[in-house]
DRENDO-1510 file (C-alpha; in Angstrom, 1 decimal, always signed):
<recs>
REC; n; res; u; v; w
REC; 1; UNK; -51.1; +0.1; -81.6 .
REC; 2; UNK; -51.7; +1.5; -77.8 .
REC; 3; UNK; -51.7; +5.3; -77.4 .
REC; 4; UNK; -50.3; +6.6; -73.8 .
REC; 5; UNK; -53.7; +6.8; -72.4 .
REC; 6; UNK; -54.2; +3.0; -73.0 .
REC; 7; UNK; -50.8; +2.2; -70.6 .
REC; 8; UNK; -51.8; +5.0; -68.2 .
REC; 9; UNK; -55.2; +3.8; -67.8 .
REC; 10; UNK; -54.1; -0.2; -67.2 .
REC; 11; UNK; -51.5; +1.0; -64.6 .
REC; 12; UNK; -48.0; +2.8; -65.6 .
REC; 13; UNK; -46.8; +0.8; -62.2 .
REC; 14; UNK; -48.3; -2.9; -62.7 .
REC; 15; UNK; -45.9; -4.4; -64.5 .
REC; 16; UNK; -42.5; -3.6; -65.9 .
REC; 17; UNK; -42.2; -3.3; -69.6 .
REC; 18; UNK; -41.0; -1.7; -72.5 .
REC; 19; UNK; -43.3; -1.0; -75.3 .
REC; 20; UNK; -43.6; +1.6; -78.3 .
REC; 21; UNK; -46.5; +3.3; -78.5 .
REC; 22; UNK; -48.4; +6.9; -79.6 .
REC; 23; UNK; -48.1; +9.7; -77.9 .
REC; 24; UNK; -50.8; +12.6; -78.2 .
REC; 25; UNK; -50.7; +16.4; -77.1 .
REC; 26; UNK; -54.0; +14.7; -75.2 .
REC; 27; UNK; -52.5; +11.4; -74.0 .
REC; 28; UNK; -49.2; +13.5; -73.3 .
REC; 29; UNK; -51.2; +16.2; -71.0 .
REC; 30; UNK; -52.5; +13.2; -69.3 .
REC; 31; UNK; -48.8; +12.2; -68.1 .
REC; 32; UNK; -47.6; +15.0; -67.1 .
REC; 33; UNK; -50.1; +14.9; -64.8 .
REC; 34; UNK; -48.2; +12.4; -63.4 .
REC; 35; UNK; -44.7; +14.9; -63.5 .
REC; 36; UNK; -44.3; +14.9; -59.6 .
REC; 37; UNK; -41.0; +16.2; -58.5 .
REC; 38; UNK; -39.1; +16.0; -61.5 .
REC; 39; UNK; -36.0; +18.6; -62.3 .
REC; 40; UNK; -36.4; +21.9; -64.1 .
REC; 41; UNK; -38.2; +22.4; -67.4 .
REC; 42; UNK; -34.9; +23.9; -69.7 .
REC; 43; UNK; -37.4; +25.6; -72.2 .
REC; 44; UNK; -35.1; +25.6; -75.1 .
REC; 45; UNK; -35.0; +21.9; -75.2 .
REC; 46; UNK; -38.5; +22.1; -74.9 .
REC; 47; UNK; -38.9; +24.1; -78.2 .
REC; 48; UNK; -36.4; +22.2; -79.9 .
REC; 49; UNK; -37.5; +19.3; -79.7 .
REC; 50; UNK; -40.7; +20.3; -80.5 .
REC; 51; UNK; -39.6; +21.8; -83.4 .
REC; 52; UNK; -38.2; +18.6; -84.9 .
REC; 53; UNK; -41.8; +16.9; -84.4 .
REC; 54; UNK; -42.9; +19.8; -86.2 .
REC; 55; UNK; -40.6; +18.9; -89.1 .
REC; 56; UNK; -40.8; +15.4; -89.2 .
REC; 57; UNK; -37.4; +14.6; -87.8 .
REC; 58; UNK; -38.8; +12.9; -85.1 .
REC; 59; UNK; -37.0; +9.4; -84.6 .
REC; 60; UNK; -39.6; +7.4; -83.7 .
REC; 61; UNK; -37.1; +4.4; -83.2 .
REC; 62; UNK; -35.1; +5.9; -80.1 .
REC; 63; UNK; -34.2; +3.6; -77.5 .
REC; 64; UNK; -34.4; +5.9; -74.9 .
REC; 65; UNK; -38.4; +6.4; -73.8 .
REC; 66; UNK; -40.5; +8.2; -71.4 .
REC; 67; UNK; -40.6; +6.2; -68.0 .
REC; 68; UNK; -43.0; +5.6; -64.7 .
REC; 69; UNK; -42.1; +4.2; -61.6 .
REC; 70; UNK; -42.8; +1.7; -59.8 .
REC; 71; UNK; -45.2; +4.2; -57.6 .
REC; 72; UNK; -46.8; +5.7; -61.0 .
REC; 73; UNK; -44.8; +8.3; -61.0 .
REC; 74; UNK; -43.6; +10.1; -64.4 .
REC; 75; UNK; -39.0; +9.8; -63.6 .
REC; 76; UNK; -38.1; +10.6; -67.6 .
REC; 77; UNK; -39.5; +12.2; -70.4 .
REC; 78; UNK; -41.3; +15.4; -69.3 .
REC; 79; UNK; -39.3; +17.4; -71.8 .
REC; 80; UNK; -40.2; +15.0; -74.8 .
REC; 81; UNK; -43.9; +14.8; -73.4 .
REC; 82; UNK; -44.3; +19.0; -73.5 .
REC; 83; UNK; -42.5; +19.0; -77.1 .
REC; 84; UNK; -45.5; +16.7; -77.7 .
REC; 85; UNK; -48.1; +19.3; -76.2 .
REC; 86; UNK; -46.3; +22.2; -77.8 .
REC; 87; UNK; -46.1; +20.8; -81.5 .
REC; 88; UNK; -49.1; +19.2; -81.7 .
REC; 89; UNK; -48.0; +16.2; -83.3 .
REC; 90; UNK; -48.6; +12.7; -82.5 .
REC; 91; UNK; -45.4; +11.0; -82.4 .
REC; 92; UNK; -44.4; +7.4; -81.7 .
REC; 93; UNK; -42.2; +6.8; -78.5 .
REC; 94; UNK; -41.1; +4.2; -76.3 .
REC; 95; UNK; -42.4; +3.8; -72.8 .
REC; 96; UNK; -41.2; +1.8; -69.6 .
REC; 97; UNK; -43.0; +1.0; -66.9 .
REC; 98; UNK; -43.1; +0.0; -63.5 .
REC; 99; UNK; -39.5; +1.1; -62.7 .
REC; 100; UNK; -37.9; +1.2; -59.7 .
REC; 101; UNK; -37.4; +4.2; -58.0 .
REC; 102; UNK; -33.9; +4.0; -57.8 .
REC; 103; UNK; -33.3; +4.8; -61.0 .
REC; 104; UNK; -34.7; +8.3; -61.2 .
REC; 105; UNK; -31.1; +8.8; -59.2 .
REC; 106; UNK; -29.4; +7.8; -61.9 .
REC; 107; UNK; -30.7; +9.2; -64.8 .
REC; 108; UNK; -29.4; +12.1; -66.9 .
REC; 109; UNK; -25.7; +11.9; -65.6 .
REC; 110; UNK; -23.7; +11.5; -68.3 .
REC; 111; UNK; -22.5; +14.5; -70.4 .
REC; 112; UNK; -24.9; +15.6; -72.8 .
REC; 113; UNK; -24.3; +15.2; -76.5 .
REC; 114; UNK; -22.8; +18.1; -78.7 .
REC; 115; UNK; -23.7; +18.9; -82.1 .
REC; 116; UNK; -20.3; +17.7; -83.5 .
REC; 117; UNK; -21.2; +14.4; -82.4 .
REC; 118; UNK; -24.7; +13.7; -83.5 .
REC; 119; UNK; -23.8; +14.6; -87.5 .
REC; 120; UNK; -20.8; +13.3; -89.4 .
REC; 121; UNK; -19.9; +16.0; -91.8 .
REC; 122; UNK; -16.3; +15.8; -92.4 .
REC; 123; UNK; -14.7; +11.9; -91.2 .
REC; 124; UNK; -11.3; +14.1; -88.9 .
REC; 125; UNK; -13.3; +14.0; -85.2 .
REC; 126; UNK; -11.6; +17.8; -84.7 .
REC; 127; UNK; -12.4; +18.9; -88.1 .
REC; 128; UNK; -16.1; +17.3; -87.7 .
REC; 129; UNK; -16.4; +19.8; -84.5 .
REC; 130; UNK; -14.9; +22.8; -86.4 .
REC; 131; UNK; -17.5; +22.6; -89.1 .
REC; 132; UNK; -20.6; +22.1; -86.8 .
REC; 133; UNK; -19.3; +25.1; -84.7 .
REC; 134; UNK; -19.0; +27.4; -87.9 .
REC; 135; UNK; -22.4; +26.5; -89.1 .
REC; 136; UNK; -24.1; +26.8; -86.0 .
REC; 137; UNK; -22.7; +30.3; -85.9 .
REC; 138; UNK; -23.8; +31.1; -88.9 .
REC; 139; UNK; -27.4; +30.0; -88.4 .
REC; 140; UNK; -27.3; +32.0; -85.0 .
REC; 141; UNK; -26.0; +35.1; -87.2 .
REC; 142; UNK; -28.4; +34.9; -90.0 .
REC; 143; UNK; -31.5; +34.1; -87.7 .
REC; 144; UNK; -30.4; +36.2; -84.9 .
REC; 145; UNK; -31.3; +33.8; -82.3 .
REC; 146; UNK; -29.8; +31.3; -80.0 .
REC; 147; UNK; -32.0; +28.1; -80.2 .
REC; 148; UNK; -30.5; +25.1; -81.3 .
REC; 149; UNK; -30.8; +24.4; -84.7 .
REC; 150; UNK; -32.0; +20.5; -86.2 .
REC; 151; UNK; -29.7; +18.1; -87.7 .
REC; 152; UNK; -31.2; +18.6; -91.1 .
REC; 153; UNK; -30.3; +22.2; -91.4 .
REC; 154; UNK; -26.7; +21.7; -90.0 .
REC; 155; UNK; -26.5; +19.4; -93.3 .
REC; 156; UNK; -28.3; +21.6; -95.7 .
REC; 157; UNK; -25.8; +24.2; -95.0 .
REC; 158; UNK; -23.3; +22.6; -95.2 .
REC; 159; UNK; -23.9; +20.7; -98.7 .
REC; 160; UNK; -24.9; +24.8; -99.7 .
REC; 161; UNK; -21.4; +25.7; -98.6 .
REC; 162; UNK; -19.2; +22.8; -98.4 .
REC; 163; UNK; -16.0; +23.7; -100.1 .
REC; 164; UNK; -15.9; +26.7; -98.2 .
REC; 165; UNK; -16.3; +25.4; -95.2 .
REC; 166; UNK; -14.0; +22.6; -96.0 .
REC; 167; UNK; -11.2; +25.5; -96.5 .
REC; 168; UNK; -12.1; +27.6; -93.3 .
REC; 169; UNK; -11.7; +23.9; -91.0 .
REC; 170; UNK; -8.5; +23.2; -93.1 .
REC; 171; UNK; -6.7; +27.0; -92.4 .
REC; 172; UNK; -8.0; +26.9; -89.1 .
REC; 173; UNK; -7.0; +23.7; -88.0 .
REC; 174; UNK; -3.5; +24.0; -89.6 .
REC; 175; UNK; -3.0; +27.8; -88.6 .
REC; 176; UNK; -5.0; +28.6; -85.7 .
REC; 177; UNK; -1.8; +28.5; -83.4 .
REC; 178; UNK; +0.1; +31.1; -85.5 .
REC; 179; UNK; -2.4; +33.6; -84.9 .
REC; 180; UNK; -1.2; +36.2; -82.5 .
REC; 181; UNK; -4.5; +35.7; -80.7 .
REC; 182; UNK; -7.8; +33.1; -80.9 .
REC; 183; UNK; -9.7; +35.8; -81.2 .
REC; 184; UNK; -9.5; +36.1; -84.9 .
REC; 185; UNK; -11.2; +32.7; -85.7 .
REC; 186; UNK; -14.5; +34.3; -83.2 .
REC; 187; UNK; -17.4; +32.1; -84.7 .
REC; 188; UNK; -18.9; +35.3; -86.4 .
REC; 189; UNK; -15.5; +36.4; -87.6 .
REC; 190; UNK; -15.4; +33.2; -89.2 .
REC; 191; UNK; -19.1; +33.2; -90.4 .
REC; 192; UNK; -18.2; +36.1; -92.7 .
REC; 193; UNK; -14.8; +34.5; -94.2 .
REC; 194; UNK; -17.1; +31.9; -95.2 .
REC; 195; UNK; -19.4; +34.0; -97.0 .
REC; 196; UNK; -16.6; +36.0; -98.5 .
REC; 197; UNK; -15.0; +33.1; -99.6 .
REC; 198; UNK; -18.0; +32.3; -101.6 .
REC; 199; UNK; -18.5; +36.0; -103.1 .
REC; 200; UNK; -14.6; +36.3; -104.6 .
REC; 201; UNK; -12.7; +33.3; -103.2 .
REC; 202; UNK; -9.1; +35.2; -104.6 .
REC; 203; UNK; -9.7; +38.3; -102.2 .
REC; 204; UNK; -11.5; +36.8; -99.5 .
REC; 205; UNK; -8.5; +34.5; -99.2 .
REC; 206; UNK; -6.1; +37.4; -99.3 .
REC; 207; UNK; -8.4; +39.1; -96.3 .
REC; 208; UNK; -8.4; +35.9; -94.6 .
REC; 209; UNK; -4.4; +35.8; -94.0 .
REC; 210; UNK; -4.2; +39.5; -93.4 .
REC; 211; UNK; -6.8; +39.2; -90.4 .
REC; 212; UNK; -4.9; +36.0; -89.1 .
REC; 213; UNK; -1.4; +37.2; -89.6 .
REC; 214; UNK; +0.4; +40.2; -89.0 .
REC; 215; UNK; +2.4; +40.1; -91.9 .
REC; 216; UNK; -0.7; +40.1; -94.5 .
REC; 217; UNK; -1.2; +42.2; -97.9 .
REC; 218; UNK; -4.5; +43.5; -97.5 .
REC; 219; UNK; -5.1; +46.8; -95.2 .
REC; 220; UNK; -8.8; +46.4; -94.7 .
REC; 221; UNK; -8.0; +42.8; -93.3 .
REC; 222; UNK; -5.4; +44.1; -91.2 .
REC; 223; UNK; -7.4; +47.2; -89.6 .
REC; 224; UNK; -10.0; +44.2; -88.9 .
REC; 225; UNK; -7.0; +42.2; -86.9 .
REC; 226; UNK; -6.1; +45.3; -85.1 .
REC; 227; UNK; -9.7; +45.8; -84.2 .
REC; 228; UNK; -10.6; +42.5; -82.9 .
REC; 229; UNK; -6.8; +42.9; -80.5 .
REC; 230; UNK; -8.1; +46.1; -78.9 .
REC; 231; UNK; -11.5; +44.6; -78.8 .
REC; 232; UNK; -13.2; +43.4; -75.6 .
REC; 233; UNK; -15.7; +41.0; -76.1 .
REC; 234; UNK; -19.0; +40.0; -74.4 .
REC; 235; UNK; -20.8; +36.7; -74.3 .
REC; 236; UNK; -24.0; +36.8; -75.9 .
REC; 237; UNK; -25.7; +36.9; -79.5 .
REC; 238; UNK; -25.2; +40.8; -79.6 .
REC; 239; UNK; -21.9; +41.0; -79.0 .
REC; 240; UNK; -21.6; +38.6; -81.9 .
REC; 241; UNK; -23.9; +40.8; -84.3 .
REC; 242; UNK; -21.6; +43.7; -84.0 .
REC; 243; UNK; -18.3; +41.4; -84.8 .
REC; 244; UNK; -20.0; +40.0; -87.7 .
REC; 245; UNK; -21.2; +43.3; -89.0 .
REC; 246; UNK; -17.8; +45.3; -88.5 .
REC; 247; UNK; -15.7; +41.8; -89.9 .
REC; 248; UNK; -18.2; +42.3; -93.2 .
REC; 249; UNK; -17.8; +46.5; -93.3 .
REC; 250; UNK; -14.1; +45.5; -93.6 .
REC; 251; UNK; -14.6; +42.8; -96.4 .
REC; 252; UNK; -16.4; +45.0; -98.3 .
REC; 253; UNK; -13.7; +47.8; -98.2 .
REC; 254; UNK; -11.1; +44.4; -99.3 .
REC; 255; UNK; -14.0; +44.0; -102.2 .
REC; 256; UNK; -13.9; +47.2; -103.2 .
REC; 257; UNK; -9.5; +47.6; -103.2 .
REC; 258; UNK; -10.2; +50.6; -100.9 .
REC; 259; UNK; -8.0; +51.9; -98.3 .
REC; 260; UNK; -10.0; +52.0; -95.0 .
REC; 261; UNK; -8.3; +54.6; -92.0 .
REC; 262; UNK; -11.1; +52.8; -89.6 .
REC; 263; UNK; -13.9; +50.7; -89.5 .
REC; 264; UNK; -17.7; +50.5; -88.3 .
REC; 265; UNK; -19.3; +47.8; -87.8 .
REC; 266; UNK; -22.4; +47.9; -90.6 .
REC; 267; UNK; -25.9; +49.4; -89.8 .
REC; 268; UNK; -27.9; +47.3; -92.3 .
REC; 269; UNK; -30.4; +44.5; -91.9 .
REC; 270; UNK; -28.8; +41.4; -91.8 .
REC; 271; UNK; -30.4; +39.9; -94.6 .
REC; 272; UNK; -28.4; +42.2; -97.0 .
REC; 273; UNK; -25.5; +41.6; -96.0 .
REC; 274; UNK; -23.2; +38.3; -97.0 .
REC; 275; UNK; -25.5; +35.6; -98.0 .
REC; 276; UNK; -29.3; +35.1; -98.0 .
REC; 277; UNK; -30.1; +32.5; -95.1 .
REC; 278; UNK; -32.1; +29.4; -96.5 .
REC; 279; UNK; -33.3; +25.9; -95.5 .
REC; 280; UNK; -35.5; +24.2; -97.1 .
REC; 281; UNK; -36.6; +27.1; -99.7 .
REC; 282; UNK; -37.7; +29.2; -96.6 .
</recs>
């Protein structure tokens, strides 16, 4: 099978074609030398997708390839071609050739795909994006960072927590427009439900109402309600470490059957609090 360098060095603009062939950090180095006035490198797609070469989740089947013009120019592909470089991994990838210019001013203009609809984890389309958005704020939580996370560890957390998460999309989905106010179901509010839920189901659920309602049993679930009204909230991964922190100190109080007169969001590592974060046995 032809590497890159083999269609590079006959001519990317000679003919116009279509082919699959193997793409190394060497023979991907060599087109972006080629990468002449192309649009702005996002480096988070970057370094996710060379983190799913890394992994072997590469699809090496995708219809969409890297592409030259007619003049020999690189149009598509720089990001793919850098994940290349950055992983280190040879990959298989399709490559057109000889295309007109034209078409560089048509590329990239549809809306980009979300996460909810490149996995199928529960068959409701509304549902399906309910779940994705809980586990991804999860993952965010538990790794503190904001990269995008791979299709396979969407799915392994969701087969690790499935009937918990299967609860939370059901109570949100049927409830979420009784609540006195959206922010309640916060992704890292609901990130701890669904690790309460799987530490004592029967009080977590309790908790769960009290934080949503007004009318609920549980005090510490109702200080947390009260809390997240007066609360002002900031984009950005911090400002969902503290929710997640102060929505756990409350859970615990709920665990314990302790009266709480205010609460704190919690000033321990992460990894000790809710549950352990794994994928893959790392």
């Amino acid at each position: 099978m032809k590497t890159l360098s083999d269609v590079i060095d006959e001519g990317v603009h000679v003919k116009r074609e279509a082919i699959r062939v193997i793409v190394t950090p060497t023979c991907a180095e060599q087109a972006m030398k080629l990468n002449i006035g192309n649009r702005h490198v996002i480096k988070s797609n970057v370094e996710y997708m060379a983190m799913v070469m890394k992994s072997g989740e590469w699809c090496d089947d995708h219809i969409q390839g890297i592409a030259f013009s007619e003049t020999g120019r690189l149009i598509d592909g720089q990001h793919r071609l850098m994940a290349v470089i950055a992983s280190r991994k040879p990959v298989l990838m399709r490559v057109d050739t000889g295309a007109s210019e034209s078409v560089r001013q048509h590329l990239d203009m549809g809306k980009a795909r979300r996460l909810c609809d490149r996995v199928d984890l529960l068959p409701e389309k509304f549902e399906n994006k309910l779940a994705t958005e809980l586990i991804n704020g999860w993952v965010r939580i538990k790794t503190q960072h904001a990269r995008k996370i791979s299709l396979a560890t969407v799915v392994t957390v969701f087969e690790q927590f499935a009937e918990e998460i299967k609860w939370l999309v059901d109570f949100r989905a049927k409830n979420q427009n009784r609540a006195a106010c959206a922010c309640v179901f916060r992704s890292a509010v609901m990130a701890s439900w669904m690790e309460g839920l799987r530490t004592n189901k029967t009080v977590a659920e309790q908790f769960i109402f009290s934080v949503a309602f007004p009318d609920g049993t549980c005090q510490p679930g109702r200080m947390l309600r009260e809390w997240l009204l007066r609360k002002t909230f900031y984009s950005g991964l911090r400002s969902e470490l503290e929710t997640y922190r102060t929505a756990w100190s409350a859970m615990e109080s709920a665990f314990a059957n302790s009266t709480i007169r205010s609460i704190r969001p919690l000033q321990r590592d992460i990894s000790t609090i809710g549950c352990e974060f794994k994928v893959d046995g790392k």
